[in-house]
C-alpha positions as CSV (number, residue, x, y, z in Angstrom):
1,X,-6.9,15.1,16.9
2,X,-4.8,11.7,16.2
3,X,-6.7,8.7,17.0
4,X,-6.8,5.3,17.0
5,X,-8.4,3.7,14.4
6,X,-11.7,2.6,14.5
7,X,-14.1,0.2,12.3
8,X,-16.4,3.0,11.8
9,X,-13.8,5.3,9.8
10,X,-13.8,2.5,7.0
11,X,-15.9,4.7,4.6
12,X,-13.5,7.5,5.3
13,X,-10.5,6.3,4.7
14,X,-11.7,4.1,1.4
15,X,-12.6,7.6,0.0
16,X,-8.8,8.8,0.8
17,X,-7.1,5.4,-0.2
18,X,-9.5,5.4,-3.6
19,X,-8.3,8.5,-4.5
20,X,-4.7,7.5,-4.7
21,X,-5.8,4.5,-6.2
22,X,-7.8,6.0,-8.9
23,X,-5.2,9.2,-9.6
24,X,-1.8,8.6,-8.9
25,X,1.1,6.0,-9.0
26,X,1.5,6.7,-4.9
27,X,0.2,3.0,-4.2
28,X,0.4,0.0,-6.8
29,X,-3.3,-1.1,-5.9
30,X,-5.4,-0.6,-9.0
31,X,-8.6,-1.7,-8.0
32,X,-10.6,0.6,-5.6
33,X,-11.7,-0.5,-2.1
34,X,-15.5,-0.6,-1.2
35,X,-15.8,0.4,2.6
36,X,-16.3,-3.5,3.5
37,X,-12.8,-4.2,2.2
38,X,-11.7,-1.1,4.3
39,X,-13.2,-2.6,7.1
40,X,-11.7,-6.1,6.7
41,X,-8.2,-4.0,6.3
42,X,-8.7,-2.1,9.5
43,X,-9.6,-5.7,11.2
44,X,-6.9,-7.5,10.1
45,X,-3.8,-4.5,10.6
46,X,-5.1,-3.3,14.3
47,X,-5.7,-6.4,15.9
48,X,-1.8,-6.8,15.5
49,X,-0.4,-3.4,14.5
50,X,-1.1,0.4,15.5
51,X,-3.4,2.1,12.9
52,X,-4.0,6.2,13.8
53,X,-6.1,8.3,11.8
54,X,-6.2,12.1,12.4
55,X,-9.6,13.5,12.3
56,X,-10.3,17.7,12.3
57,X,-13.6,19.1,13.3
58,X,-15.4,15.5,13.1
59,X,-14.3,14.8,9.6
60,X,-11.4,12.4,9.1
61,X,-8.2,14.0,7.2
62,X,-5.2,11.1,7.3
63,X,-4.3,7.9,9.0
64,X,-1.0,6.2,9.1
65,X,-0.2,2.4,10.7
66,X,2.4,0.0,9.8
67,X,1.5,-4.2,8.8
68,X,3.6,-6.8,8.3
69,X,6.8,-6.4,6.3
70,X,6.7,-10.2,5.0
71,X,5.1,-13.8,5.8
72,X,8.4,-15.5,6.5
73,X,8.4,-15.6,10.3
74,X,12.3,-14.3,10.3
75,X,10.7,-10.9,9.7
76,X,8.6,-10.9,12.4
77,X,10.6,-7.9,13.6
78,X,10.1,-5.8,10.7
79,X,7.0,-3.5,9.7
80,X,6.1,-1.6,6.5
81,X,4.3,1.7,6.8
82,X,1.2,3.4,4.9
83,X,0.5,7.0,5.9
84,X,-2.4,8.7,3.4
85,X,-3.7,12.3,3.5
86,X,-6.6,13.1,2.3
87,X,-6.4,14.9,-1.4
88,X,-5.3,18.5,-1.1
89,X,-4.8,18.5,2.8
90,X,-1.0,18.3,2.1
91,X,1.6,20.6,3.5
92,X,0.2,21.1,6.7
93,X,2.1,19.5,9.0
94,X,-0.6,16.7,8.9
95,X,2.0,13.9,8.3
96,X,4.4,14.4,10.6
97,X,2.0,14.3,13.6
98,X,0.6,10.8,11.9
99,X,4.5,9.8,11.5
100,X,5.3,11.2,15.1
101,X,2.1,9.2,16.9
102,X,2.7,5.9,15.0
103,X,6.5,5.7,15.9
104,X,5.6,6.6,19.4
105,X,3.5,3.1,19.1
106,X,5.7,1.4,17.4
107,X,8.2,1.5,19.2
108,X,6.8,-0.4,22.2
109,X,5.7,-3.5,19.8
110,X,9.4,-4.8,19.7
111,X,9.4,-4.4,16.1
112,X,13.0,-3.3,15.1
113,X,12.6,-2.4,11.6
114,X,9.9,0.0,9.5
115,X,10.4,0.0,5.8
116,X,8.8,2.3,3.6
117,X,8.1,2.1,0.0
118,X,8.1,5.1,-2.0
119,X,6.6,5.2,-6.0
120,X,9.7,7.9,-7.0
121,X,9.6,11.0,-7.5
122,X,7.8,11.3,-4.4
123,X,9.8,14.4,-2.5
124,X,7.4,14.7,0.3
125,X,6.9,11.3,1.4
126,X,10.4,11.1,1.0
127,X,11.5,14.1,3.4
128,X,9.1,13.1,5.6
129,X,10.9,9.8,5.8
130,X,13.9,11.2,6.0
131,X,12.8,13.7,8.7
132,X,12.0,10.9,11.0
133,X,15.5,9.0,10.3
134,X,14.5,6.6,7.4
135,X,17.8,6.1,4.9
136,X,17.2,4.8,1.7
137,X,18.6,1.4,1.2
138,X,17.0,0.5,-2.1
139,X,15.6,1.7,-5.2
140,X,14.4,-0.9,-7.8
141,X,13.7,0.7,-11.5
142,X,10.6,0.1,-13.7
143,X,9.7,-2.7,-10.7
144,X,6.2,-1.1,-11.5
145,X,3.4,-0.4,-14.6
146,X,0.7,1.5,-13.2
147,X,-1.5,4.7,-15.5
148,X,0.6,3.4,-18.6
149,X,4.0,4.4,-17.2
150,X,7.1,2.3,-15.9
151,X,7.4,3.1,-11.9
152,X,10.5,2.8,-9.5
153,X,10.5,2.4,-6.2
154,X,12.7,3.2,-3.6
155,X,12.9,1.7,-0.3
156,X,13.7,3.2,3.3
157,X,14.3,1.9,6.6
158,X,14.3,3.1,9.5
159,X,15.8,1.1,12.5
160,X,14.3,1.1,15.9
């Protein structure tokens, strides 16, 4: 079932996010996030932004929601999204209904533009981008160091 988010699935989704932090080069965070810090997250993204999480048989399994692109006020119309599974729950389909919900809410926020950066090679965040109309517009190289390696990034937007 695909939710909103709520302050009470701040333990939850820390456990997902730290994962990612801890293991991989998906996100460029470093430092894991106790559930307080979750909590402050969820706070500060839903009061202005849609935040879903998708929860099976009462235990949570994703979340997607989109923030603010950048601070400058000219991109007040542009959003960047986050969607996390939790570890080994991939390839299910889970993503796409997370994807699906949060551009159904999007949508009617008059934002125009969703960016998403991608820590390449990333094929599945990438075709699920690219499932949902995202076109890649960017890709800097070695932009970041993360698990003693050089990372690239690419960038895809999707207009609304």
């Amino acid at each position: 079932m695909i939710r909103p988010v709520r302050i009470g699935d701040a333990r939850a989704i820390s456990e997902i996010y730290n994962y990612y932090i801890e293991h991989t080069v998906i996100t460029f965070e470093e430092v894991s996030l106790s559930p307080g810090d979750m909590e402050n997250r969820i706070r500060d993204v839903s009061a202005n932004y849609p935040w879903f999480v998708y929860e099976e048989a009462g235990e949570l399994i994703g979340y997607a929601y989109v923030n603010k692109w950048k601070e400058r006020s000219a991109y007040r119309f542009a959003a960047e999204d986050s969607l996390y599974l939790k570890h080994g729950q991939e390839g299910r389909g889970l993503g796409g209904k997370l994807m699906a919900s949060l551009l159904e809410a999007v949508k009617k926020t008059g934002i125009h533009s969703i960016v998403a950066g991608i820590t390449l090679p990333n094929e599945r965040s990438v075709g699920l981008h690219e499932k949902w109309g995202f076109t890649q517009i960017a890709c800097f190289k070695e932009i970041g160091y993360k698990l003693d390696q050089w990372l690239d990034v690419g960038y895809w937007e999707l207009l609304l």
